[in-house]
PDB file of the backbone (N, CA, C, O) and the ligand in Angstrom, with CONECT records:
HET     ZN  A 101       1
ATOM      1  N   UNK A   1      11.210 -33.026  -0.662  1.00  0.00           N
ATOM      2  CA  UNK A   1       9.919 -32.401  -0.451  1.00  0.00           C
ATOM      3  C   UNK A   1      10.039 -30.902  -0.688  1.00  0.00           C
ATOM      4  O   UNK A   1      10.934 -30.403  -0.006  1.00  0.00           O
ATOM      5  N   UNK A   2       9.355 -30.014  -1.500  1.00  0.00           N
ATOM      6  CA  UNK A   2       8.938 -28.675  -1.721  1.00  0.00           C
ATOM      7  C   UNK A   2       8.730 -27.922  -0.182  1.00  0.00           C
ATOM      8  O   UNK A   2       8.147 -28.302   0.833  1.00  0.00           O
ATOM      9  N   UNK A   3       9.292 -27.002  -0.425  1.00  0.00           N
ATOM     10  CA  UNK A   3       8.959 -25.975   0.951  1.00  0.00           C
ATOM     11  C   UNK A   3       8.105 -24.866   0.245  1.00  0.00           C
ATOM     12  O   UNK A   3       8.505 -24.740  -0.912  1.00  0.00           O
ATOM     13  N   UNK A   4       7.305 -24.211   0.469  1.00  0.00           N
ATOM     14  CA  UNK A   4       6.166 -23.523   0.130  1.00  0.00           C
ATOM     15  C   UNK A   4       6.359 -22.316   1.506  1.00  0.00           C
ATOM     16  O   UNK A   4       6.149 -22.764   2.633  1.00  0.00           O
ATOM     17  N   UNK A   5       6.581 -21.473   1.431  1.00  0.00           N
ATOM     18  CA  UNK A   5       6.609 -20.633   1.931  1.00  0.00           C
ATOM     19  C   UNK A   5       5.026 -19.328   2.257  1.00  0.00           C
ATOM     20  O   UNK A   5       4.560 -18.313   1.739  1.00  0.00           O
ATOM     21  N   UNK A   6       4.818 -20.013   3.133  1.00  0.00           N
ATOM     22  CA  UNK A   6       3.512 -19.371   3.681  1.00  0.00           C
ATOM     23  C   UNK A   6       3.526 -18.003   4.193  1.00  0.00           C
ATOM     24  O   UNK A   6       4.073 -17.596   5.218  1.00  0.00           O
ATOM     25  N   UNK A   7       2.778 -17.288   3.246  1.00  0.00           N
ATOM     26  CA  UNK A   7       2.853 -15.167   3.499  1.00  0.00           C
ATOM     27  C   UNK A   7       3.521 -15.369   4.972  1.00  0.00           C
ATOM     28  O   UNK A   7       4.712 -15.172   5.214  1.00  0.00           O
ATOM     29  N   UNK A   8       2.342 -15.883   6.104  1.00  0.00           N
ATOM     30  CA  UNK A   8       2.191 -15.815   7.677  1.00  0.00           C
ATOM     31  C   UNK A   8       3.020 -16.510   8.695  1.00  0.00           C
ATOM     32  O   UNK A   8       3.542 -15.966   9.668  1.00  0.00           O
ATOM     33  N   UNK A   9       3.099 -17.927   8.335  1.00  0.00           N
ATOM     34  CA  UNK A   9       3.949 -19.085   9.196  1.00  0.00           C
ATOM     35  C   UNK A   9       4.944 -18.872   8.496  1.00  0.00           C
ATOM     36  O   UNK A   9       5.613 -18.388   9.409  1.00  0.00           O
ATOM     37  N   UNK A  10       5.664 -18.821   7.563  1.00  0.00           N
ATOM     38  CA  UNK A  10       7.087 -19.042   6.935  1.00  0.00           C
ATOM     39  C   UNK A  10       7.329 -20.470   6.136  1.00  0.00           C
ATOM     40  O   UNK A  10       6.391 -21.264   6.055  1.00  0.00           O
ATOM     41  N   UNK A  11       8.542 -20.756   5.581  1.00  0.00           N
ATOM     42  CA  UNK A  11       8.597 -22.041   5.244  1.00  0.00           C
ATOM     43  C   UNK A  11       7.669 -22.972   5.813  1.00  0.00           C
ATOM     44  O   UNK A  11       7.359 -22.793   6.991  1.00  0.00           O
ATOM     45  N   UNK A  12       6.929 -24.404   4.882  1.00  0.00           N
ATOM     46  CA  UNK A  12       6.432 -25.316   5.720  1.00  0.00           C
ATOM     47  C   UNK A  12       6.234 -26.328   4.337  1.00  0.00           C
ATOM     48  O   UNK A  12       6.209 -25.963   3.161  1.00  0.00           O
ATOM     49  N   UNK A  13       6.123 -27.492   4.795  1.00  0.00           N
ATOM     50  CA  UNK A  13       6.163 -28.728   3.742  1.00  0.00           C
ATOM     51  C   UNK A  13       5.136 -28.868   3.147  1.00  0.00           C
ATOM     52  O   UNK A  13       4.017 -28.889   3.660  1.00  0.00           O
ATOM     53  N   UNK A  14       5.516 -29.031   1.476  1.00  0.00           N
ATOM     54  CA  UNK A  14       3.823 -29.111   0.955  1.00  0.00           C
ATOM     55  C   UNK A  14       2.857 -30.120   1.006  1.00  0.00           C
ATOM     56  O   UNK A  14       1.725 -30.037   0.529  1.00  0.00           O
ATOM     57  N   UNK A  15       3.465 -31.334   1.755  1.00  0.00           N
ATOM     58  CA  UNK A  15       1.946 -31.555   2.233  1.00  0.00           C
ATOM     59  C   UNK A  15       0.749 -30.877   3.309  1.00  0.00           C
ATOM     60  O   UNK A  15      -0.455 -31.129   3.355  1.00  0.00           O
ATOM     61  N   UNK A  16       1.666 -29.803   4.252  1.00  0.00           N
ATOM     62  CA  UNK A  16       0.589 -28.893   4.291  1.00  0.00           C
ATOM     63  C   UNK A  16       0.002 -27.994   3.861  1.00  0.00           C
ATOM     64  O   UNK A  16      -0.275 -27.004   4.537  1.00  0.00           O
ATOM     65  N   UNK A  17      -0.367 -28.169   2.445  1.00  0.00           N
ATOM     66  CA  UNK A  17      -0.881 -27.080   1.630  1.00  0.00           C
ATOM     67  C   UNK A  17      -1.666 -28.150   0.822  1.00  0.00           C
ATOM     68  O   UNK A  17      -1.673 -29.379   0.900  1.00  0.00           O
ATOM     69  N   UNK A  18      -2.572 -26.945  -0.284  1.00  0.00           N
ATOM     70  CA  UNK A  18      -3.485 -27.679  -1.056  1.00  0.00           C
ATOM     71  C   UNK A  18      -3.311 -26.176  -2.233  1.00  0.00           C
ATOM     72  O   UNK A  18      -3.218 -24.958  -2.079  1.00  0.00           O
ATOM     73  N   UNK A  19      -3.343 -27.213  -3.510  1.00  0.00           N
ATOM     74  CA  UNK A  19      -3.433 -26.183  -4.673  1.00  0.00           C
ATOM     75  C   UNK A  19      -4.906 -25.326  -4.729  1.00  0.00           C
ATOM     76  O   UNK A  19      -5.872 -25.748  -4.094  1.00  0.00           O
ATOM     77  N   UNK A  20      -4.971 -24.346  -5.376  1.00  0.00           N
ATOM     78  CA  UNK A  20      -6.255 -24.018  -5.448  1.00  0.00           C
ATOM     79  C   UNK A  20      -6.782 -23.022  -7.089  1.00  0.00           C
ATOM     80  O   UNK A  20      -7.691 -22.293  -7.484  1.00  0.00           O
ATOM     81  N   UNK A  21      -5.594 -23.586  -7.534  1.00  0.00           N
ATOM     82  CA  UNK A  21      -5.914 -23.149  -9.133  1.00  0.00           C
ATOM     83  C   UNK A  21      -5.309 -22.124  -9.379  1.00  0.00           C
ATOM     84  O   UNK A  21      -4.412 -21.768  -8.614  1.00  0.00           O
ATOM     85  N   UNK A  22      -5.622 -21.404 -10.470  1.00  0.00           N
ATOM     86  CA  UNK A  22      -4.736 -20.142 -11.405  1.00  0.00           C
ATOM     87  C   UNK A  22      -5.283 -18.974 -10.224  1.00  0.00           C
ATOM     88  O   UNK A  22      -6.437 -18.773  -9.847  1.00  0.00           O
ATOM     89  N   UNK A  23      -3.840 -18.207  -9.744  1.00  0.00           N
ATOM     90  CA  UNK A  23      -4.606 -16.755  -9.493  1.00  0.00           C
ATOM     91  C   UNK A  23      -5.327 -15.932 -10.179  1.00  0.00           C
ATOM     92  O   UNK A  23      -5.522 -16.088 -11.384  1.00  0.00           O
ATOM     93  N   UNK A  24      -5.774 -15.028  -9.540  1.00  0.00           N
ATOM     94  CA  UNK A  24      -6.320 -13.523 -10.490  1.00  0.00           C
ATOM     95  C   UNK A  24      -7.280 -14.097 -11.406  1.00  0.00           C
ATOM     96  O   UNK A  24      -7.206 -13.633 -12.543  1.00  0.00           O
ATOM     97  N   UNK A  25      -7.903 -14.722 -11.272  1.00  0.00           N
ATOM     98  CA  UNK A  25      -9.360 -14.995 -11.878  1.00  0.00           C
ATOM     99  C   UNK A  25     -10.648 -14.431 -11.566  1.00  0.00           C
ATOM    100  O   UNK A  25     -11.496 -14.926 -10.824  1.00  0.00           O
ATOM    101  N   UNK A  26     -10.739 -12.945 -12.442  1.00  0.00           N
ATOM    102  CA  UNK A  26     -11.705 -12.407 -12.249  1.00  0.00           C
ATOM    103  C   UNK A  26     -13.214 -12.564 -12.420  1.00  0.00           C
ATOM    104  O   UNK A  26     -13.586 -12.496 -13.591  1.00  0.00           O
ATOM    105  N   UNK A  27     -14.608 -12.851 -11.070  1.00  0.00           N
ATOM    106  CA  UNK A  27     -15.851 -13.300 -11.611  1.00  0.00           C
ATOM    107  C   UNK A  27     -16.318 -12.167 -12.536  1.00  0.00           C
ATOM    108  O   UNK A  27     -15.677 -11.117 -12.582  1.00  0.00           O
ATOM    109  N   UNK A  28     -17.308 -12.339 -13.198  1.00  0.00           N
ATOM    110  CA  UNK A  28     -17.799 -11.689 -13.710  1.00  0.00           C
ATOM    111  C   UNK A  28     -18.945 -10.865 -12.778  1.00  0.00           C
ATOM    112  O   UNK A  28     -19.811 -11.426 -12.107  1.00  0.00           O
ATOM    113  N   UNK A  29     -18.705  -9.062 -12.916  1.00  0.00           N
ATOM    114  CA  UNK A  29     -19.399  -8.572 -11.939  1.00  0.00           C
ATOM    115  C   UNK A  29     -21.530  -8.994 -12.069  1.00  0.00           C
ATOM    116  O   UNK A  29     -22.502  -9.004 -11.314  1.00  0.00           O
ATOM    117  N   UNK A  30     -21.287  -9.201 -13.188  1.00  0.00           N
ATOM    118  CA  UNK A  30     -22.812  -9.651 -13.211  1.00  0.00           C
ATOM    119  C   UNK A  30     -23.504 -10.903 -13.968  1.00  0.00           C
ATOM    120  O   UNK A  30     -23.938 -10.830 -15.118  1.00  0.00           O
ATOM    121  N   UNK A  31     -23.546 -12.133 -13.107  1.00  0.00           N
ATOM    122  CA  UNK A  31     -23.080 -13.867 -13.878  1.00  0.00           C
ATOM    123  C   UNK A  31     -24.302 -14.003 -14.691  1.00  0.00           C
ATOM    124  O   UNK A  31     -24.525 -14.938 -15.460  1.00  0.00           O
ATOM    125  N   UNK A  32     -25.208 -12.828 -14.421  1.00  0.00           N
ATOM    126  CA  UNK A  32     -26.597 -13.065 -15.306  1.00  0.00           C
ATOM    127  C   UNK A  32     -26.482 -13.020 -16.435  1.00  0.00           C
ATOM    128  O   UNK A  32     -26.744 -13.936 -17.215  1.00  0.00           O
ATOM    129  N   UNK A  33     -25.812 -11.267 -16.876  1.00  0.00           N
ATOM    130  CA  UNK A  33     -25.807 -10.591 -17.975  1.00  0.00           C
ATOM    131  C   UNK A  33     -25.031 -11.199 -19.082  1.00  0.00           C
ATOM    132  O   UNK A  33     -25.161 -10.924 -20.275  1.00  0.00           O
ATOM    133  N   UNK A  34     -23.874 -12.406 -18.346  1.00  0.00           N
ATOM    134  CA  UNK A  34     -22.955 -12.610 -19.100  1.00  0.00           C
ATOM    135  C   UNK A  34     -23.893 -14.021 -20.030  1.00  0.00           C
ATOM    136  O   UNK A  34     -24.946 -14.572 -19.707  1.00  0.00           O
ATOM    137  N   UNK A  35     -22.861 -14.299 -21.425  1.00  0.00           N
ATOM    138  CA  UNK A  35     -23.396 -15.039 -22.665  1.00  0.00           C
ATOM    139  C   UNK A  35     -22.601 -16.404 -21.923  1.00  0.00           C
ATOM    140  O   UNK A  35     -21.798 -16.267 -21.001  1.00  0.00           O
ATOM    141  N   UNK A  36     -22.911 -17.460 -22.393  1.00  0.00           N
ATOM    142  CA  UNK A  36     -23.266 -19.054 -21.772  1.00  0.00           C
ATOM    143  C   UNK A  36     -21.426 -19.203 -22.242  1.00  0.00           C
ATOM    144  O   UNK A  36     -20.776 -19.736 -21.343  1.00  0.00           O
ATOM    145  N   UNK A  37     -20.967 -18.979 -22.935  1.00  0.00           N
ATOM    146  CA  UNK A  37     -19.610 -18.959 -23.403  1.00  0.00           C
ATOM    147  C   UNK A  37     -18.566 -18.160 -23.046  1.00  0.00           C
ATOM    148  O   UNK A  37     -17.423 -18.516 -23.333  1.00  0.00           O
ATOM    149  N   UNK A  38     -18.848 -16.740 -22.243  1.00  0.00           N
ATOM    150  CA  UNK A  38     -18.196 -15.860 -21.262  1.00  0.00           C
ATOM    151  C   UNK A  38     -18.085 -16.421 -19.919  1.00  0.00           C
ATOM    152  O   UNK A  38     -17.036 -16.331 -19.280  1.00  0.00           O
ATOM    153  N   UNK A  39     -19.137 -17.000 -19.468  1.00  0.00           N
ATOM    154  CA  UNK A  39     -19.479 -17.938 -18.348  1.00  0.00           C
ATOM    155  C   UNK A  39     -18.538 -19.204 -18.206  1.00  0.00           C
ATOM    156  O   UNK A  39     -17.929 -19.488 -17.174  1.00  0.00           O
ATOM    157  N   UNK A  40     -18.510 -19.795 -19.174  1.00  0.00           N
ATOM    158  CA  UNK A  40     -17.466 -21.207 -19.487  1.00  0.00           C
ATOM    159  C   UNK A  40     -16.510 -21.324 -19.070  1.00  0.00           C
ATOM    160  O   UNK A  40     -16.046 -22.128 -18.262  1.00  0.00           O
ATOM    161  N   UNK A  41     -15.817 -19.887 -19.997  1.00  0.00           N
ATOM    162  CA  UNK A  41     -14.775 -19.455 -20.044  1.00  0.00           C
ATOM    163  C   UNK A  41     -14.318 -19.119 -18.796  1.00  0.00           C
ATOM    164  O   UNK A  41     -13.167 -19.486 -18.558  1.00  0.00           O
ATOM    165  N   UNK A  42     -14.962 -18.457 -17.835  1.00  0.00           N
ATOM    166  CA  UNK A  42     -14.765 -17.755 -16.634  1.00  0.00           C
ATOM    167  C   UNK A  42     -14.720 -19.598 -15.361  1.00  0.00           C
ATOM    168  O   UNK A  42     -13.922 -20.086 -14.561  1.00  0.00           O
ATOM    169  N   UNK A  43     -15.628 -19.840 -15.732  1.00  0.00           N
ATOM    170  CA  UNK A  43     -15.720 -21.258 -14.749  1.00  0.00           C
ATOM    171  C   UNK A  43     -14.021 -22.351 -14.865  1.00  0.00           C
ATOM    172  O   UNK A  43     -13.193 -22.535 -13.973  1.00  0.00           O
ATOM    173  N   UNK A  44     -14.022 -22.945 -16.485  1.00  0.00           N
ATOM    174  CA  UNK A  44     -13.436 -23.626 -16.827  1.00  0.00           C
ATOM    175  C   UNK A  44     -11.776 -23.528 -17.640  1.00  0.00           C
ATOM    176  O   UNK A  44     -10.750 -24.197 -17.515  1.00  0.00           O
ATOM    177  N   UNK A  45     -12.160 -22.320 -18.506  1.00  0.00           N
ATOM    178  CA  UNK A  45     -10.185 -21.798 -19.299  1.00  0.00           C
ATOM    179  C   UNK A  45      -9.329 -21.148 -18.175  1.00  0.00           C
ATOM    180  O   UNK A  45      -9.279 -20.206 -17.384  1.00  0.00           O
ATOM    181  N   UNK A  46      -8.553 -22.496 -18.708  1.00  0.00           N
ATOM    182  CA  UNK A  46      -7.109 -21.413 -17.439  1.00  0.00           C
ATOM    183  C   UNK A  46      -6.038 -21.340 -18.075  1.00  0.00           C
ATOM    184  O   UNK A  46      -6.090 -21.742 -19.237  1.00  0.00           O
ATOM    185  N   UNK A  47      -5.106 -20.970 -17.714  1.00  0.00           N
ATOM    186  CA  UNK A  47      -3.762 -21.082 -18.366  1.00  0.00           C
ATOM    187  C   UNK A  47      -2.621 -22.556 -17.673  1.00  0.00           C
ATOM    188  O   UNK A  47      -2.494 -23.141 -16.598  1.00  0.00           O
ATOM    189  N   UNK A  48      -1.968 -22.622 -19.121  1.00  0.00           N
ATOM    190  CA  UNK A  48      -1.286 -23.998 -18.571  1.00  0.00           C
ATOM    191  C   UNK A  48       0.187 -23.587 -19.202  1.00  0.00           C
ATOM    192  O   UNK A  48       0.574 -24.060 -20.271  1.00  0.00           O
ATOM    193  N   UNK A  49       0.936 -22.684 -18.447  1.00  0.00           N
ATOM    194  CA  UNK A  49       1.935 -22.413 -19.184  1.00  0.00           C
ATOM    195  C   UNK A  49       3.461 -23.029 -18.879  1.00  0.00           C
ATOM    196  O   UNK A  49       3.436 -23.768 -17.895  1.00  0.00           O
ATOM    197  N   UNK A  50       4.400 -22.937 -19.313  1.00  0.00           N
ATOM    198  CA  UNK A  50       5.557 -23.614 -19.483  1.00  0.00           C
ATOM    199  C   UNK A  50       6.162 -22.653 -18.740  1.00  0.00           C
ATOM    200  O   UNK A  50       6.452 -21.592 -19.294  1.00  0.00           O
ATOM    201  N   UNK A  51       6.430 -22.834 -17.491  1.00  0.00           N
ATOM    202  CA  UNK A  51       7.203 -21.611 -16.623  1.00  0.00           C
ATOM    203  C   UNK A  51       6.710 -20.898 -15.637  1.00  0.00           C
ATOM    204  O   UNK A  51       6.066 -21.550 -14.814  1.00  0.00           O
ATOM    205  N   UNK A  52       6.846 -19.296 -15.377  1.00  0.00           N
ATOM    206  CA  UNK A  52       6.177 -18.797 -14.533  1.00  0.00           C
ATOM    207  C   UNK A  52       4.396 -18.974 -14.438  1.00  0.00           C
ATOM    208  O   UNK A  52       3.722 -18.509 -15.358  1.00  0.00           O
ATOM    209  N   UNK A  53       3.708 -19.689 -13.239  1.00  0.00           N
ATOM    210  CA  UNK A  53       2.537 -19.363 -13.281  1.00  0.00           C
ATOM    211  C   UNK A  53       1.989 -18.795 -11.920  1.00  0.00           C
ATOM    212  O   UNK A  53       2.606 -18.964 -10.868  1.00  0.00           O
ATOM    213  N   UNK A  54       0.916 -18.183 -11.989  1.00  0.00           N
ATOM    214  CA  UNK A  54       0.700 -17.644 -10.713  1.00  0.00           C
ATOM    215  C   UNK A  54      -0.741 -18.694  -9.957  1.00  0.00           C
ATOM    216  O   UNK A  54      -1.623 -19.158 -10.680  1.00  0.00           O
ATOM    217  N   UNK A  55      -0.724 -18.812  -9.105  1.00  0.00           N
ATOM    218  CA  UNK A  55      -1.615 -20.044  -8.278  1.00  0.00           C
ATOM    219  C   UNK A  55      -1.830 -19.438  -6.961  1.00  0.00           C
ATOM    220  O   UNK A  55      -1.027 -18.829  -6.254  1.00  0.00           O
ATOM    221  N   UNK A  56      -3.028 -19.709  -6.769  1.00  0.00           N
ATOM    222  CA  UNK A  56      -3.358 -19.785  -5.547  1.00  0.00           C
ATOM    223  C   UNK A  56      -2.904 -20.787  -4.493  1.00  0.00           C
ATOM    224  O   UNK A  56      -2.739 -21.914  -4.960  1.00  0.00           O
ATOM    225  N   UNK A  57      -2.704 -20.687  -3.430  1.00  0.00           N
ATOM    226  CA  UNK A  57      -2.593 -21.873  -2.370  1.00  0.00           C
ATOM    227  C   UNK A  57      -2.991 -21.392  -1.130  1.00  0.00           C
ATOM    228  O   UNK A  57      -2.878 -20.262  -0.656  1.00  0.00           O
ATOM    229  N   UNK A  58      -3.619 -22.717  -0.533  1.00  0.00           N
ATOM    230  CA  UNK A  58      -4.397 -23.030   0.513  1.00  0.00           C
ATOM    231  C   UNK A  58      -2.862 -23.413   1.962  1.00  0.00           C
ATOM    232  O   UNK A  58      -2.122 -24.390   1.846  1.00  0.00           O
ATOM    233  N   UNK A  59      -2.743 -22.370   3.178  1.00  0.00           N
ATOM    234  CA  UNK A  59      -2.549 -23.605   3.948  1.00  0.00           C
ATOM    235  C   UNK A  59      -3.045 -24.298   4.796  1.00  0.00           C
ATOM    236  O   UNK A  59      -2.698 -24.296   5.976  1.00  0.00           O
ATOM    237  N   UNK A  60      -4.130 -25.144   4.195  1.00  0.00           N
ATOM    238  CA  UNK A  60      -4.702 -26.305   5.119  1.00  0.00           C
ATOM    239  C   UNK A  60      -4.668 -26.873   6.517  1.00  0.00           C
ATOM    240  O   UNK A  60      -5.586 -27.057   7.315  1.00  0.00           O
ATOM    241  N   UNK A  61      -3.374 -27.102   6.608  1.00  0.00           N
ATOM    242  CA  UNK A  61      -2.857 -27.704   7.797  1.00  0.00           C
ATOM    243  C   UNK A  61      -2.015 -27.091   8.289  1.00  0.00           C
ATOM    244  O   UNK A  61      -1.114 -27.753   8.803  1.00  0.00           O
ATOM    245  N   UNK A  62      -1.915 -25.463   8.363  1.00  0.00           N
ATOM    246  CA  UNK A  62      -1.292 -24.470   9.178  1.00  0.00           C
ATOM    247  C   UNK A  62      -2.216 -23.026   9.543  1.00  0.00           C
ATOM    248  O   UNK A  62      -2.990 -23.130  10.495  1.00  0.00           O
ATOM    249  N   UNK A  63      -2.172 -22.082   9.028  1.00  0.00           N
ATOM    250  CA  UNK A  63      -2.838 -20.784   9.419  1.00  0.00           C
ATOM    251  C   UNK A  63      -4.412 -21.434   8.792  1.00  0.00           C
ATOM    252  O   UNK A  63      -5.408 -21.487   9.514  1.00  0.00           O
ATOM    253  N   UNK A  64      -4.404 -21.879   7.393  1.00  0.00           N
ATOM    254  CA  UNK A  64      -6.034 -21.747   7.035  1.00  0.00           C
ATOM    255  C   UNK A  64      -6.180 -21.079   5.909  1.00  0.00           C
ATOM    256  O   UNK A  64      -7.059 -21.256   5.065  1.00  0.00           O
ATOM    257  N   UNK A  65      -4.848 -19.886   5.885  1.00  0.00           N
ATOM    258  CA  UNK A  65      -5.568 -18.787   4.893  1.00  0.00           C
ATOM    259  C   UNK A  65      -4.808 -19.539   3.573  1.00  0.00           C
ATOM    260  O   UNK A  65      -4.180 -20.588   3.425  1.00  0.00           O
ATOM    261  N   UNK A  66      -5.253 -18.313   2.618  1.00  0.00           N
ATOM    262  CA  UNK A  66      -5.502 -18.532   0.896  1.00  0.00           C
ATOM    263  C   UNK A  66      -4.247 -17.526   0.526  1.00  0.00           C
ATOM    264  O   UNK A  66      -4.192 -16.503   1.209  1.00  0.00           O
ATOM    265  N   UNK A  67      -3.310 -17.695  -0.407  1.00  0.00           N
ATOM    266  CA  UNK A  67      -2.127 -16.603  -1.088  1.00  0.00           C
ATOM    267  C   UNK A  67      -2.187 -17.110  -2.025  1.00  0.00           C
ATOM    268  O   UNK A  67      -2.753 -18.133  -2.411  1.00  0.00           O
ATOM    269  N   UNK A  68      -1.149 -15.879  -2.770  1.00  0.00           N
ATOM    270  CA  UNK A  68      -1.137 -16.000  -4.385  1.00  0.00           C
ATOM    271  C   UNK A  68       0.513 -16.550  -3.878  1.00  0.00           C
ATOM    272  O   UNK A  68       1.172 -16.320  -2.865  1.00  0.00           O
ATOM    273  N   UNK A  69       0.776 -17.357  -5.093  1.00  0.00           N
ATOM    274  CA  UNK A  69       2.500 -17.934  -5.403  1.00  0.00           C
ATOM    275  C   UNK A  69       2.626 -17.479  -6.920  1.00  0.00           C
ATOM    276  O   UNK A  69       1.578 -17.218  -7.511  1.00  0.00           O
ATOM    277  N   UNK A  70       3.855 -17.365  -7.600  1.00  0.00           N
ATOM    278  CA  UNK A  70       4.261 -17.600  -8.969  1.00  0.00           C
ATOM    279  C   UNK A  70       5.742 -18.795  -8.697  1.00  0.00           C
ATOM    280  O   UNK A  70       6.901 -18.596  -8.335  1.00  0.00           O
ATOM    281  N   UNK A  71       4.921 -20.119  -9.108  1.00  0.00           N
ATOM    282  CA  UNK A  71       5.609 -21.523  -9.270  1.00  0.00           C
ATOM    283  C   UNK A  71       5.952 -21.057 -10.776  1.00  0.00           C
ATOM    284  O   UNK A  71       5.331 -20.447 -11.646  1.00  0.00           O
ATOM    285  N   UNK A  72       7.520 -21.759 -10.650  1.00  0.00           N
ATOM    286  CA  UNK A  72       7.731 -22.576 -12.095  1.00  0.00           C
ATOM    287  C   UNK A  72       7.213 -24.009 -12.222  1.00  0.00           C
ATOM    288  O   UNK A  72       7.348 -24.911 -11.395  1.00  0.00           O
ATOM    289  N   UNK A  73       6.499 -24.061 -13.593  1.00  0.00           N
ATOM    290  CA  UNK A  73       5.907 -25.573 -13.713  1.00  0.00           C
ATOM    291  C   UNK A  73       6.820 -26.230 -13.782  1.00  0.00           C
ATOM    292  O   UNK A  73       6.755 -27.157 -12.975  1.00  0.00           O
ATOM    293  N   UNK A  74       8.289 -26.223 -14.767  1.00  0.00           N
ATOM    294  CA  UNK A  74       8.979 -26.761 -14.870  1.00  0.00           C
ATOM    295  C   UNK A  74       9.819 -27.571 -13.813  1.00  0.00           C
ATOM    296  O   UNK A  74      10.231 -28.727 -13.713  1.00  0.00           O
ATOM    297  N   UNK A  75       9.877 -26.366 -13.042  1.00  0.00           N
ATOM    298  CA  UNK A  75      11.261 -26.592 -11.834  1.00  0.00           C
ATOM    299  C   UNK A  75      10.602 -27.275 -10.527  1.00  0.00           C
ATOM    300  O   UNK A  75      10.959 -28.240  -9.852  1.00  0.00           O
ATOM    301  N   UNK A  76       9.363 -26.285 -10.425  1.00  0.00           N
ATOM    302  CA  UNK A  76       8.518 -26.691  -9.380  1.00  0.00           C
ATOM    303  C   UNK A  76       8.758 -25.583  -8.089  1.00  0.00           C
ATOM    304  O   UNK A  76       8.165 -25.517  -7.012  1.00  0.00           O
ATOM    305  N   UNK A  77      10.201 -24.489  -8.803  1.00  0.00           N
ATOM    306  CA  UNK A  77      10.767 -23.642  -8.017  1.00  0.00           C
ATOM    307  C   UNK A  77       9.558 -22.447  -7.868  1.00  0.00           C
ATOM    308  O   UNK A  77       8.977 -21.844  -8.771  1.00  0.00           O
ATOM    309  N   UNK A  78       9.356 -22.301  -6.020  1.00  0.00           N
ATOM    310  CA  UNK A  78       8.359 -20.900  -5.959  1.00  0.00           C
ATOM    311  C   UNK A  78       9.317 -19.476  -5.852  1.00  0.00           C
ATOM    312  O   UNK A  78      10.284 -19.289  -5.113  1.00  0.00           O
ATOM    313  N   UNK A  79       8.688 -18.515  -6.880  1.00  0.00           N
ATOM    314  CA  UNK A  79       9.771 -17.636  -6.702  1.00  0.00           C
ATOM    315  C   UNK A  79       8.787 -16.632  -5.871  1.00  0.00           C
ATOM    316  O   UNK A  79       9.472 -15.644  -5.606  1.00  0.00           O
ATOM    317  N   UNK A  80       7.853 -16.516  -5.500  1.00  0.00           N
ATOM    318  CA  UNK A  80       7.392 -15.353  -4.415  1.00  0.00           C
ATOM    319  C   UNK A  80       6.299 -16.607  -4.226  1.00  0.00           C
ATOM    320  O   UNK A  80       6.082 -17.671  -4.807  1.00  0.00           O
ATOM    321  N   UNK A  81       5.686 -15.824  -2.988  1.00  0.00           N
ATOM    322  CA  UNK A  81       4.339 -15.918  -2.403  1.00  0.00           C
ATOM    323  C   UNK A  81       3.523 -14.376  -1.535  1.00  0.00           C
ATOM    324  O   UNK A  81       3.826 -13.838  -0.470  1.00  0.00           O
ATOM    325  N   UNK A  82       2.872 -14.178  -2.132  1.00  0.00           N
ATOM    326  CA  UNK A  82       2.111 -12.647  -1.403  1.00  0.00           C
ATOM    327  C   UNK A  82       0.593 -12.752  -0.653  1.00  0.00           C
ATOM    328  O   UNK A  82      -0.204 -13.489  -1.233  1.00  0.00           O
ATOM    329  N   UNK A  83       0.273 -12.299   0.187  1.00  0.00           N
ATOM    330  CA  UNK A  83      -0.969 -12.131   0.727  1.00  0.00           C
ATOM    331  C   UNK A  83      -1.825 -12.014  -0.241  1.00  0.00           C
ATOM    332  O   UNK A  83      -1.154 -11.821  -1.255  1.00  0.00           O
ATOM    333  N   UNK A  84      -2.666 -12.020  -0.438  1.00  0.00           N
ATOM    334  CA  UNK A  84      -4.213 -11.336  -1.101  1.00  0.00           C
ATOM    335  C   UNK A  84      -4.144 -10.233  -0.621  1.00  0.00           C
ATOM    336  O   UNK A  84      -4.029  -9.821   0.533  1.00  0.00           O
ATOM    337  N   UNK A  85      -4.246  -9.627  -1.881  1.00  0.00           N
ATOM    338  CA  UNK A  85      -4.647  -7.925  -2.425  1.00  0.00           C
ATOM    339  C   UNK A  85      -3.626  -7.017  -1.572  1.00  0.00           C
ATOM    340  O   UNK A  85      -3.828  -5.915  -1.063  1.00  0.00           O
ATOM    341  N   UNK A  86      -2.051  -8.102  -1.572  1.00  0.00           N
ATOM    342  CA  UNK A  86      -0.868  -7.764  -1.266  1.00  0.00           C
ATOM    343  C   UNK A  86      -0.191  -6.662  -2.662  1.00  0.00           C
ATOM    344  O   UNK A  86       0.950  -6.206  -2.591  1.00  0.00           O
TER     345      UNK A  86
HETATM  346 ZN    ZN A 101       0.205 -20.402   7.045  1.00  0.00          ZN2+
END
């Protein structure tokens, strides 16, 4: 089983956690102004890369709160985890 290391509690097993997609996904400051294909893009393209990625995670079934990780896809190895707007 993966240990996931939570900013707050410390180590804890990933079934108490939940993925929550690519970090650093910036909204668009104004969802009006933007074209139907900037929008898409912003909702739906992420990155799917071979190695370092950076992800959000949830811990669910411990503190509650939301951090950024950079997982290897490959390994599955987390090499950090930081607070938000750490
Ligand atoms: Zn926690």
């Amino acid at each position: 089983m993966l240990l996931i290391p939570c900013p707050w509690c410390g180590p804890r097993p990933e079934n108490e956690f939940h993925h929550a997609g690519q970090a650093h996904i910036a909204r668009p400051e104004d969802p009006a102004a933007v074209d139907d294909a900037t929008w898409a893009e912003y909702l739906y393209l992420r990155t799917n890369p071979k190695g370092a990625h950076a992800e959000r995670w949830r811990h669910s079934h411990g503190c509650g709160r939301f951090f950024n990780s950079v997982r290897d896809t490959v390994t599955d190895r987390i090499a950090s985890t930081t607070r938000p707007n750490a």
